[in-house]
LOKE-345287 format. One record per residue (C-alpha): x negated, y, z; residue in one letter; residue number from 1. Coordinates in steps of 0.001 Angstrom, whole numbers. Each point is the difference from the previous one (the first is absolute). Example, Ala and Ser with C-alpha at 12.3 -4.5 7.8 and 13.67 -1.06 7.14 Angstrom:
BEGIN
-12300 -4500 7800 A 1 .
-1370 3440 -660 S 2 .
***
This chain:
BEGIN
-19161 2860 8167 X 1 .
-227 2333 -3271 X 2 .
2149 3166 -136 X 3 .
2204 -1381 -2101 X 4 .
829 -3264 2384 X 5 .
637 2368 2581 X 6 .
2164 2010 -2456 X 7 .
1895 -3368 -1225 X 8 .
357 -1088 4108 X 9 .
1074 3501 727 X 10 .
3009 -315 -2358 X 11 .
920 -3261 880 X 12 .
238 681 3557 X 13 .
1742 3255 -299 X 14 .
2840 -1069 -1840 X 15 .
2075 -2729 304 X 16 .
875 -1019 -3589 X 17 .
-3060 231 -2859 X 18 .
-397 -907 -3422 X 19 .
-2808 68 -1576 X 20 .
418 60 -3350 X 21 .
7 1043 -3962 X 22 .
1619 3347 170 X 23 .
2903 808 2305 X 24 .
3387 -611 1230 X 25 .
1709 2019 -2699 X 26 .
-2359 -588 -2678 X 27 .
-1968 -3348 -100 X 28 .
-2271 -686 -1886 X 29 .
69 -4004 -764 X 30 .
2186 -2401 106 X 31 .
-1424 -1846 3216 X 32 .
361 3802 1849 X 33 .
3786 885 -990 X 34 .
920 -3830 990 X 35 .
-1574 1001 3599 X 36 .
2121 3426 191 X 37 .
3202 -1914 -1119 X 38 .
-469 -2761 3142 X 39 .
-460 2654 2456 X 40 .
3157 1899 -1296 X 41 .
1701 -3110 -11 X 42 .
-1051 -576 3764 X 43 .
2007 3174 517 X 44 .
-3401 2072 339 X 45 .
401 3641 -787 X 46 .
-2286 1106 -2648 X 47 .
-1142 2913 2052 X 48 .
-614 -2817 2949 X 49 .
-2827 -1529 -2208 X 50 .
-3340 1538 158 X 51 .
-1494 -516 -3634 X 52 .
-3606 419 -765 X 53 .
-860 142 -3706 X 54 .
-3124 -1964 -622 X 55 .
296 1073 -3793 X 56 .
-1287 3410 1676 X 57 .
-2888 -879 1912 X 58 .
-2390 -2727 -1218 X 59 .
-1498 -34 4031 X 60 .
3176 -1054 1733 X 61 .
637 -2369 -3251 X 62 .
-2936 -2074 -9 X 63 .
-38 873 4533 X 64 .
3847 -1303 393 X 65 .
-1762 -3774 -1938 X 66 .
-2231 -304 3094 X 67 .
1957 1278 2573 X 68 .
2397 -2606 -412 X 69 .
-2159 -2637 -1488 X 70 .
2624 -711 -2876 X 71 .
-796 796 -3811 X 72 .
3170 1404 -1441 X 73 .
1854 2868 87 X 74 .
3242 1106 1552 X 75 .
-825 -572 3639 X 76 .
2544 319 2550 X 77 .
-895 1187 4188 X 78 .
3055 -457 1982 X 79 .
-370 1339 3793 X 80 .
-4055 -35 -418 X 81 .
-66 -3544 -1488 X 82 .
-1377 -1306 -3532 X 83 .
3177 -1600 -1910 X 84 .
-874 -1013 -3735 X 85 .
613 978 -3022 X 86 .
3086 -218 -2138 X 87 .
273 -3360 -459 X 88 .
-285 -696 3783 X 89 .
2603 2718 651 X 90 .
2596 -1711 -2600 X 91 .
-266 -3192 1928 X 92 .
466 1842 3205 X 93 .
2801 1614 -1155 X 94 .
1841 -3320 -1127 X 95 .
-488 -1643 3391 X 96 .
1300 3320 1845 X 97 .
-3456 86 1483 X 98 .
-679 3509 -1309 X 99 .
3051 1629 1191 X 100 .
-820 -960 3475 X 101 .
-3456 945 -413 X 102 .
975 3672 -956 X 103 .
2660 -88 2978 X 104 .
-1090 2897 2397 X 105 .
-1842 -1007 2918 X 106 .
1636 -93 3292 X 107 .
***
């Protein structure tokens, strides 16, 4: 595994919520990004609760955080260690309540 797999695993497993995306949570930087930020928020996540990771600022994790996950786009959400989606899967999440649970804390 390259360093910067084991840097992308590292974050993922030492946080519960993470986003990778364009940006961050008070300044994104696309459209597909701030759409990400507003689901969590309206999940009832805490901004501060969401571990954010820029990939504007490090061309590594933002070609890495592709492979990792084996998915081609950008946002990426990790809840509790495990590869959501992107945007677009979070949005239909979200309208079927399934994201809500997912980002209940675990027992």
């Amino acid at each position: 595994m390259s360093d910067t797999q084991q840097r992308i695993a590292e974050l993922v497993k030492s946080n519960d919520v993470v986003l990778f995306m364009k940006g961050n949570a008070s300044f994104p930087q696309c459209g597909f990004s701030g759409r990400a930020i507003q689901l969590l928020k309206a999940c009832g996540v805490d901004a501060k609760a969401i571990k954010t990771v820029n990939v504007l600022e490090d061309d590594a994790i933002r070609a890495g955080i592709k492979e990792f996950s084996n998915w081609p786009t950008i946002p990426q959400l990790y809840i509790h260690g495990e590869f959501i989606g992107g945007s677009d899967i979070m949005m239909e999440m979200y309208e079927n309540g399934e994201l809500q649970s997912t980002l209940a804390p675990k027992a």
